[in-house]
C-alpha positions as CSV (number, residue, x, y, z in Angstrom):
1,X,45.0,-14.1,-5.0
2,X,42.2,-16.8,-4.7
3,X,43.6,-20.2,-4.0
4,X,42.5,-21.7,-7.7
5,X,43.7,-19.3,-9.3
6,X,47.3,-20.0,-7.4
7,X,46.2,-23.7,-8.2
8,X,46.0,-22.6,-12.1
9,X,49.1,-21.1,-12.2
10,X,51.2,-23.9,-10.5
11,X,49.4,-26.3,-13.2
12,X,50.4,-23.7,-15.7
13,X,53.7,-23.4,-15.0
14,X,54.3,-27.3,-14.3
15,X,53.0,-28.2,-17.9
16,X,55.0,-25.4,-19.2
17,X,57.9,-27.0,-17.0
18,X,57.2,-30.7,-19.0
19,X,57.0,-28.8,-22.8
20,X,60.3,-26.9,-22.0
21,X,62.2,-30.5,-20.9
22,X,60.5,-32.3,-23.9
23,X,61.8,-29.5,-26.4
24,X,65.2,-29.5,-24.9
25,X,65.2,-33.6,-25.8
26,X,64.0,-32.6,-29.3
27,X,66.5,-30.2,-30.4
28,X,68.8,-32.1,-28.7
29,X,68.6,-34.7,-30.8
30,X,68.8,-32.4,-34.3
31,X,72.0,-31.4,-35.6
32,X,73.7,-28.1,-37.2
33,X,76.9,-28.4,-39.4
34,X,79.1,-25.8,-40.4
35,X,82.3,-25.3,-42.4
36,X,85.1,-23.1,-42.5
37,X,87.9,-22.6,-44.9
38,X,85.6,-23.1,-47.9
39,X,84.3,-26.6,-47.1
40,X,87.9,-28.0,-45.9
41,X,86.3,-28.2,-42.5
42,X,83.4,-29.3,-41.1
43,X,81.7,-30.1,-37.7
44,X,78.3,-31.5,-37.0
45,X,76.9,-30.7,-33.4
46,X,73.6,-31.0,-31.7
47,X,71.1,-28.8,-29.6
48,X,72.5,-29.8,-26.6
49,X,76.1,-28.1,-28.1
50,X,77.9,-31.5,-28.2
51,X,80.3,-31.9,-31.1
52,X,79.5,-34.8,-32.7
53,X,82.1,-35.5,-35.8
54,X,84.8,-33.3,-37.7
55,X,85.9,-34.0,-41.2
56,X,89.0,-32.4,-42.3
57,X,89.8,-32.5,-45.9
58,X,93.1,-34.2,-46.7
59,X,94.3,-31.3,-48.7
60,X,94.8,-28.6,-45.6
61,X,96.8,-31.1,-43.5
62,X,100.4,-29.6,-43.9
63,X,102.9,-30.0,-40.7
64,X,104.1,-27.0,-41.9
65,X,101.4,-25.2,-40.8
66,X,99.1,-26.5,-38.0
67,X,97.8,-23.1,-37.3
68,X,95.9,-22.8,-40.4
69,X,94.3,-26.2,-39.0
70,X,93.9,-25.2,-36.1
71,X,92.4,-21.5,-36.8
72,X,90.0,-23.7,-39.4
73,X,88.9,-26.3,-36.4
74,X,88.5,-23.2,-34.2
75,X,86.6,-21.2,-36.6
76,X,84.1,-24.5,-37.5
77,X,83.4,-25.4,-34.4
78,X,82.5,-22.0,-32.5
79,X,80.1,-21.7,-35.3
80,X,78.6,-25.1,-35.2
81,X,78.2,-24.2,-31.7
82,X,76.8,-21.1,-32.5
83,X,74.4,-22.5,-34.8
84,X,73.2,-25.4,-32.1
85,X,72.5,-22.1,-29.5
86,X,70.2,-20.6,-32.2
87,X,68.6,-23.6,-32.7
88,X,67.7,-24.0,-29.4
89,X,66.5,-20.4,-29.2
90,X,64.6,-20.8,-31.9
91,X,62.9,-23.6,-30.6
92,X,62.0,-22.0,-27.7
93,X,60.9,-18.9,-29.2
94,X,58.2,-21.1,-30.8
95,X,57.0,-22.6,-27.6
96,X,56.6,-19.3,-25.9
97,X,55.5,-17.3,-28.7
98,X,51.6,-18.1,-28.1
99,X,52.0,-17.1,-24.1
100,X,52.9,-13.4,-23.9
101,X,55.8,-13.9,-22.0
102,X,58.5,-11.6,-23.2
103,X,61.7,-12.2,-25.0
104,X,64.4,-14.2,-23.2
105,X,62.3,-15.0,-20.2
106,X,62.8,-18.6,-20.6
């Protein structure tokens, strides 16, 4: 391999290096809310899988049963979470799409 084309390829992959962190700040600042129970919760997270707020509607707080709650929280949240990862993999599928590089590589 001839040294400049080495020197391409480092260049390459360091600017490929920058547009993957500066993505990763993007989507990290965008958000993805979802619900369970009909709307009685909701959670908002962000690319980087934070969660960022839940709302619980006044109507499905019974002491009586806390594990509807908490099954509700549960089932919000993982796919708030779930929605952030697809985000981000989304995201990224963009940036690579143009490059040939194959599914998942990054």
């Amino acid at each position: 391999m001839s040294k400049n084309l080495l020197n391409n390829l480092m260049k390459q992959a360091q600017q490929m290096q920058e547009q993957v962190k500066k993505l990763q700040a993007e989507v990290g600042n965008k958000t993805v809310e979802a619900s369970s129970g009909g709307g009685m919760v909701t959670v908002v997270a962000n690319g980087r899988q934070e969660v960022l707020s839940i709302k619980i509607d006044k109507s499905v707080v019974d002491p009586g049963d806390v594990e509807m709650l908490q099954d509700l929280v549960a089932a919000a949240v993982n796919e708030a979470l779930r929605k952030s990862q697809e985000l981000m993999k989304d995201e990224m599928g963009r940036l690579t799409s143009g490059m040939g590089l194959p599914p998942g590589l990054l």
